[in-house]
N, C-alpha and C positions, 0 to 999 in steps of 0.2 A: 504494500500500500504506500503512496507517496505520502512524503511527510509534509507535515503543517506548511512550510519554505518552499517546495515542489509544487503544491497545489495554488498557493500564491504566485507564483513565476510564470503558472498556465493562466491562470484568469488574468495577469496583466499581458499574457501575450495577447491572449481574445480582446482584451479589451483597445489592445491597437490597431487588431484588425479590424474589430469596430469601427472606430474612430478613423481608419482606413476608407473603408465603405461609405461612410456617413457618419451619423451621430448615434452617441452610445447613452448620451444623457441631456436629451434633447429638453428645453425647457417646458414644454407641456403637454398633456395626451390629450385625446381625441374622446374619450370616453362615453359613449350615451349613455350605460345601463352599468349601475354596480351589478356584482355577481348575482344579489339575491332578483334585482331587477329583472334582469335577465331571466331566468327560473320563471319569476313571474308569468313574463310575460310569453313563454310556453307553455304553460299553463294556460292560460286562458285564449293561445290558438288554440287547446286540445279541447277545449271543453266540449262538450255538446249542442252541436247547433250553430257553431264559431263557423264550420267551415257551412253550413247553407248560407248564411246570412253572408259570407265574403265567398263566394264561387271557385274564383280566381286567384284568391288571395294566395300569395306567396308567403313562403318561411319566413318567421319575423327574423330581422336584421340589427343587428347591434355590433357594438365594437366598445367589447372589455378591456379592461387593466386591474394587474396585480402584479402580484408575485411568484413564481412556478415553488410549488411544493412540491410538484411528483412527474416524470418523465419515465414513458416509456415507446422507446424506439421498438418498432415493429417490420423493416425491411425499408418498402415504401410508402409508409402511415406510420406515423407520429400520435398516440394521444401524453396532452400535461395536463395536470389538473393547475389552477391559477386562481390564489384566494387575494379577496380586497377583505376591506373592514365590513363588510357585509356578510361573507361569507364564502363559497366556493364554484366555480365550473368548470369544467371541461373544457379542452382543447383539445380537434380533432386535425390533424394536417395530414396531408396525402403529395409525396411529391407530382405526381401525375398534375397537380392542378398550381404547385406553385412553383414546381423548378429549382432555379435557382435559390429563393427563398428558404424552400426545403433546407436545402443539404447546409444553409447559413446556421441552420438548426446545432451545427457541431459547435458553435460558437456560448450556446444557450448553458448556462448549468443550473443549479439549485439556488433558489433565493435570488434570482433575477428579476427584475420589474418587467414584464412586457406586455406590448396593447398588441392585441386582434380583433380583425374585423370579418363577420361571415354570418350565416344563418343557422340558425337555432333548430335541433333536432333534438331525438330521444335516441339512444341507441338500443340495440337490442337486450341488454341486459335492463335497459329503464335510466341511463344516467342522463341528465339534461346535457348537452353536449353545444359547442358551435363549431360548423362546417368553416375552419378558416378558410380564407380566400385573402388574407394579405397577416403581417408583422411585423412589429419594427421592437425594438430592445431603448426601454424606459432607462433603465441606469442597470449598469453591470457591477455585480456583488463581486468583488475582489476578496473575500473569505465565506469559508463553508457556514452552514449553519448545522443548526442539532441534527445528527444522524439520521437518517429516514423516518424524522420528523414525529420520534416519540416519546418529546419534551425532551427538558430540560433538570434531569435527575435530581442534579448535584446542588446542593441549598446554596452554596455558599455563591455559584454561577448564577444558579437563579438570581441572588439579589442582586449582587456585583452588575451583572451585564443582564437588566431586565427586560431590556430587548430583545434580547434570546426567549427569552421563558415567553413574553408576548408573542414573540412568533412561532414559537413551537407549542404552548402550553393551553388549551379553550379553555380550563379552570381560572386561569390566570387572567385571560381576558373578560372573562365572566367576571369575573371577582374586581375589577376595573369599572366594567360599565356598570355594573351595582353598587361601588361607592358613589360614581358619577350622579346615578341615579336617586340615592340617599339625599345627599348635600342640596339637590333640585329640588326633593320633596320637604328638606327641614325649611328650606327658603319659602316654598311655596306657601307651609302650615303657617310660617309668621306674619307674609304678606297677607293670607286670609282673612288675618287676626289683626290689621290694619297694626302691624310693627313697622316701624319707619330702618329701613338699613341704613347702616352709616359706616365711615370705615376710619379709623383712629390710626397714630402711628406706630409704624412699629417700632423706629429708634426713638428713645425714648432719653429723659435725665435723669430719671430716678425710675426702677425696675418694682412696680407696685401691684399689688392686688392677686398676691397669692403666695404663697410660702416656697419660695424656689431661688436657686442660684441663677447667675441670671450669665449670658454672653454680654462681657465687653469690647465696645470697638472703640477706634479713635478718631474723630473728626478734623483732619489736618487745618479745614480754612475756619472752622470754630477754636481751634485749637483745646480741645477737650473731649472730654471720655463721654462715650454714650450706653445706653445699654437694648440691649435687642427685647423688646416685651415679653414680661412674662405670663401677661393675663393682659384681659381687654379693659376689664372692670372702671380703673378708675379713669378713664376717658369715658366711656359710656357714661358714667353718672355724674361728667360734667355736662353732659348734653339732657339727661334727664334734668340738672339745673339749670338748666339755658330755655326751657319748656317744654320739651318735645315728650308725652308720657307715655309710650313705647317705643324702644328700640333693639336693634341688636344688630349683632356684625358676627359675619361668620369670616376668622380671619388664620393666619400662620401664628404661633408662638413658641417663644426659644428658652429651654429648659435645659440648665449645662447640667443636666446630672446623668444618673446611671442608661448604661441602654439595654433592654431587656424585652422578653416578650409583650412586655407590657408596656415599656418606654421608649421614646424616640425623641432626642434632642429637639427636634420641631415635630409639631402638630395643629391637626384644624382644631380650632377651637369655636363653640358656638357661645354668645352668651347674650343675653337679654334681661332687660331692665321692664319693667312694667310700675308708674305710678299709680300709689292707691290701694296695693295687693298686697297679701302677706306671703309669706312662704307655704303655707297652707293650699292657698288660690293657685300659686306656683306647682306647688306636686298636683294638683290637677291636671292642670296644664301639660306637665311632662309628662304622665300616664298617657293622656290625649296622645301628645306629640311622637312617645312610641310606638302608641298602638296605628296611630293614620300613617306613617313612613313607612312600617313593616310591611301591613295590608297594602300599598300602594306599590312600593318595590317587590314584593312577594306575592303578594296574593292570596296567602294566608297569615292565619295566628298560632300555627304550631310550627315552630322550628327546630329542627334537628342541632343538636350538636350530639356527635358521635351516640352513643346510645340514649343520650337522655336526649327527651323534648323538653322544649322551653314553650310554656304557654304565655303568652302575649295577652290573649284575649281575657283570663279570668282578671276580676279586680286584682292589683298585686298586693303584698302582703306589706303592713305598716306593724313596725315594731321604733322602740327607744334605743337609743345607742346604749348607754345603762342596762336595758331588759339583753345586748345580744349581746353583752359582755358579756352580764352576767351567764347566761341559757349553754353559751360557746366557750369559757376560759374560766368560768367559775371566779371573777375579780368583780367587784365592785369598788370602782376607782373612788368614790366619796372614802374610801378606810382609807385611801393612800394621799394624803393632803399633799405630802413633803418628796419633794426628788427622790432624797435619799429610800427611802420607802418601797418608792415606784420601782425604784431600779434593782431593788434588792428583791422583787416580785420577779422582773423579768428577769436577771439572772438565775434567779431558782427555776426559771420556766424553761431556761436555753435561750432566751431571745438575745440575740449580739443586742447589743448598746455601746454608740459611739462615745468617745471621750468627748465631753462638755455637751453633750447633748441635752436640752431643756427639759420640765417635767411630760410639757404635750408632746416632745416627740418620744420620749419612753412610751405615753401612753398610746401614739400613733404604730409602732412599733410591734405593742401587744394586740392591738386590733388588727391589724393586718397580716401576722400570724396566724389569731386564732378565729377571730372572727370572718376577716372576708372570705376566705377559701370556704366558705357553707352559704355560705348568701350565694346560691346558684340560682333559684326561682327569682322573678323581678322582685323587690323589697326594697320599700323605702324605710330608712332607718332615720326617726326626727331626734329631732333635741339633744345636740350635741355639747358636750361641755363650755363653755365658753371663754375657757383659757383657750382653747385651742379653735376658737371662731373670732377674732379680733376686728372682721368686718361685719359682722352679725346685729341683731338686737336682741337684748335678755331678754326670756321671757318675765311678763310681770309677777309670776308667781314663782320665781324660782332666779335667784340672784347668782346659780353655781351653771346654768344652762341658757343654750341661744336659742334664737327660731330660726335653726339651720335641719336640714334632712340632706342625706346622699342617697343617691337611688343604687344597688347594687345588680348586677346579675351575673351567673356565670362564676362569680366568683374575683369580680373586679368591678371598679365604681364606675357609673356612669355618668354621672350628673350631680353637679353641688350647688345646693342654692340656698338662699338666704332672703328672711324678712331684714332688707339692707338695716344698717346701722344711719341716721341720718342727722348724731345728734353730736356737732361738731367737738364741745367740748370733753368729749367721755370716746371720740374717735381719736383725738388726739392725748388723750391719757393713756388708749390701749398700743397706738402705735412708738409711742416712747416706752411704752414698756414690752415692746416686742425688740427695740433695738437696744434695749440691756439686755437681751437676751442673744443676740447677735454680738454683742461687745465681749460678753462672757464666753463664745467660741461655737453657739448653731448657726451655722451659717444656712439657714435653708426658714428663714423668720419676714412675717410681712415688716416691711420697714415705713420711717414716717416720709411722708411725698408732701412737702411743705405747698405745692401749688393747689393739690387737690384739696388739704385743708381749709386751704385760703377758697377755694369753691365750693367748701362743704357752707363756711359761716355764708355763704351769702342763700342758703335755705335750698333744700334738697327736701321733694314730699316723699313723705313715706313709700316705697317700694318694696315689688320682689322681685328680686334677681336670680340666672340662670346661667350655670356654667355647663359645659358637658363636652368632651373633647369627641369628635365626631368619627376619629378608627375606632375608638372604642365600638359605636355604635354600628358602622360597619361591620366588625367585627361579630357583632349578636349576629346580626343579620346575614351573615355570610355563613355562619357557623366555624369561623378561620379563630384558633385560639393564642396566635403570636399576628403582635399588631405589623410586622413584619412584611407578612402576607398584603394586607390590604394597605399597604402605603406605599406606594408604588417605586423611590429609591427613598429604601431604610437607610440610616447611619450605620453604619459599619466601622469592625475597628479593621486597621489599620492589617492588611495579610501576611501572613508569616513571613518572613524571607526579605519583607519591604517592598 
């Protein structure tokens, strides 16, 4: 078999010969009918009645483009099969009717682009076929692609070079046009709901509205440090102060932390502000919003993931963060006031604990251990402690807890939302006291954003707010359980060898 360097050295000869003859990568095709078009419209020459009603009528005519997935030489007939983003047809060629064209056929390999023009048959096996009568060569591939085109095995190929996997892998492109498909429909559910979209920046001066490390860059002609967002939040709810009582942005955010099946240094993130609503109003809402994108993207309410179903449809189940501590870990964190305490918990349990790490992330730590991995069914889990909700509002009846809920499924969180905090002077007490907590060595703590303060005192109405990062959601919906899969180039570390 010729090696990798041999097979390269033939496709650039072909491709002078090309270039020889004519053009090998001519700027535009000719195309009437994608593939599936094409199909079509044999189909409904075949139908019934098609041929009384046109007597005369001829084979319908078109002139495809794509790409050759499959060639097989047959003396003097030629069939390729030739996929677009549509889907696939046939290529039938015969030298007897193109000659010279023909035998240009030695020039053709695997993963070429090329247009044909002829009339549309069925052949005797039933494949939709077109009778060429002319060719020309779209752009000539100068490397193989996957092996007799039965994907793209190797994970780590897959992600590296995801063009490959697209063009060998229909899971993969499936899994593409159904995130596509998602993002259209969370858009569409808010437009419905008369949400105004707006879109905030992403470089930012201060890295706010979520507990995360953040990417910095440097701004040469400001001459200063900037930082890549890490939540959308607190510009949306300058525009909620500006008037506007719903909005949201569905946008990119940059999380320098770990990368994992479940993490990826950027992601979509959705979020929405609503004045007027609590977080109560809110988990309605996002029940709603699950259940109309599944049904719309899918078509159903039961989804597979590997042997369990996820039901969508039934109400989903509402429990306390306190109630799945306790149910799942056996801890109720009111015994644990004091770090020291907490931490002597999670050691006893096994759970690693970073050096200087704060009380709420011990106790983030322990929830995410034992609690998330059982939240498989959709469950929304309210009232979260409110050390560990510093954009939140306490509830009135309870000075140790907010009106915050995370929705979970699967076994991973979907959506964090909050009855906002809107009460300037007690937002700027919790955010100084999240950066003595940063000072002290957690580096992963909301910090204080001295502008948005200054737009909080000029009066902010009461709100509910909505976070929810939208692989995750693909992710239900795909039944894919590394966000990997459905982000089309994941961050990667760096390949063996360099």
């Amino acid at each position: 078999m010729p090696s990798a360097a041999e097979l390269y050295a033939q496709r650039l000869r072909k491709r002078e010969q090309l270039l020889a003859q004519g053009e090998a990568y001519p700027a535009r095709a000719l195309r009437s009918h994608d593939a599936a078009a094409a199909v079509a419209l044999l189909e409904a020459a075949e139908r019934p009645g098609a041929s009384e009603s046109q007597p005369n009528a001829e084979a319908p005519a078109v002139t495809v483009a794509g790409r050759v997935t499959a060639q097989r030489m047959m003396g003097r007939a030629a069939f390729l099969d030739l996929r677009d983003g549509s889907g696939r047809v046939q290529l039938h060629l015969k030298r007897d009717e193109l000659g010279e064209a023909f035998d240009r056929l030695a020039l053709v390999d695997l993963g070429d682009f090329l247009e044909a023009s002829g009339t549309l048959f069925r052949t005797r096996s039933g494949e939709p076929t077109v009778a060429v009568r002319g060719w020309r060569m779209l752009a000539k591939t100068l490397r193989p692609l996957p092996e007799k085109w039965h994907g793209v095995g190797d994970v780590e190929t897959r992600y590296r070079q995801r063009y490959l996997d697209l063009v060998a892998n229909e899971r993969s492109r499936e899994i593409a046009r159904t995130a596509s498909r998602v993002v259209s429909a969370v858009r569409r559910f808010f437009e419905a709901r008369d949400f105004m979209e707006v879109q905030t920046p992403v470089l930012q001066e201060h890295a706010g509205g979520a507990a995360a490390r953040p990417f910095v860059t440097h701004h040469h002609a400001l001459d200063r440090n900037l930082y890549l967002r890490i939540a959308l939040e607190l510009h949306l709810k300058r525009v909620l102060i500006g008037g506007f009582d719903r909005v949201f942005e569905i946008g990119r955010v940059f999380r320098n932390e770990g990368i994992s099946t479940r993490h990826n240094p950027e992601f979509l993130l959705l979020e929405s502000y609503e004045a007027y609503v609590d977080y109560q109003h809110v988990a309605r809402m996002v029940e709603e919003l699950v259940r109309s994108v599944t049904l719309e993207v899918t078509g159903t309410l039961r989804l597979g993931h590997g042997e369990r179903a996820l039901d969508i449809e039934s109400p989903f189940r509402h429990t306390t963060y306190r109630q799945a501590l306790l149910e799942h870990a056996g801890i109720d964190y009111r015994d644990f006031p004091g770090l020291e305490a907490l931490r002597a918990v999670a050691v006893e349990r096994g759970v690693p604990v970073a050096a200087g790490a704060s009380w709420d992330r011990v106790l983030d730590q322990l929830w995410s251990t034992f609690v998330e991995p059982k939240l498989l069914q959709p469950t929304f889990v309210f009232d979260y402690p409110l050390a560990i909700s510093p954009l939140a509002k306490q509830r009135p009846d309870d000075s140790l807890v907010a009106e915050r809920f995370e929705l979970f499924a699967m076994g991973y969180e979907l959506a964090n939302a909050y009855s906002e905090l809107n009460d300037p002077v007690e937002q700027r007490r919790r955010l100084l006291e999240q950066t003595a907590k940063a000072t002290a060595g957690d580096d992963e703590v909301e910090l204080a954003d001295e502008d948005f303060l200054l737009a909080l005192e000029h009066g902010m109405p009461p709100a509910g707010g909505l976070g929810m990062g939208l692989e995750r959601l693909i992710q239900l919906i795909t039944g894919e359980h590394s966000i990997r899969e459905v982000i089309l180039f994941p961050a990667l570390r760096e390949r063996a060898g360099g």
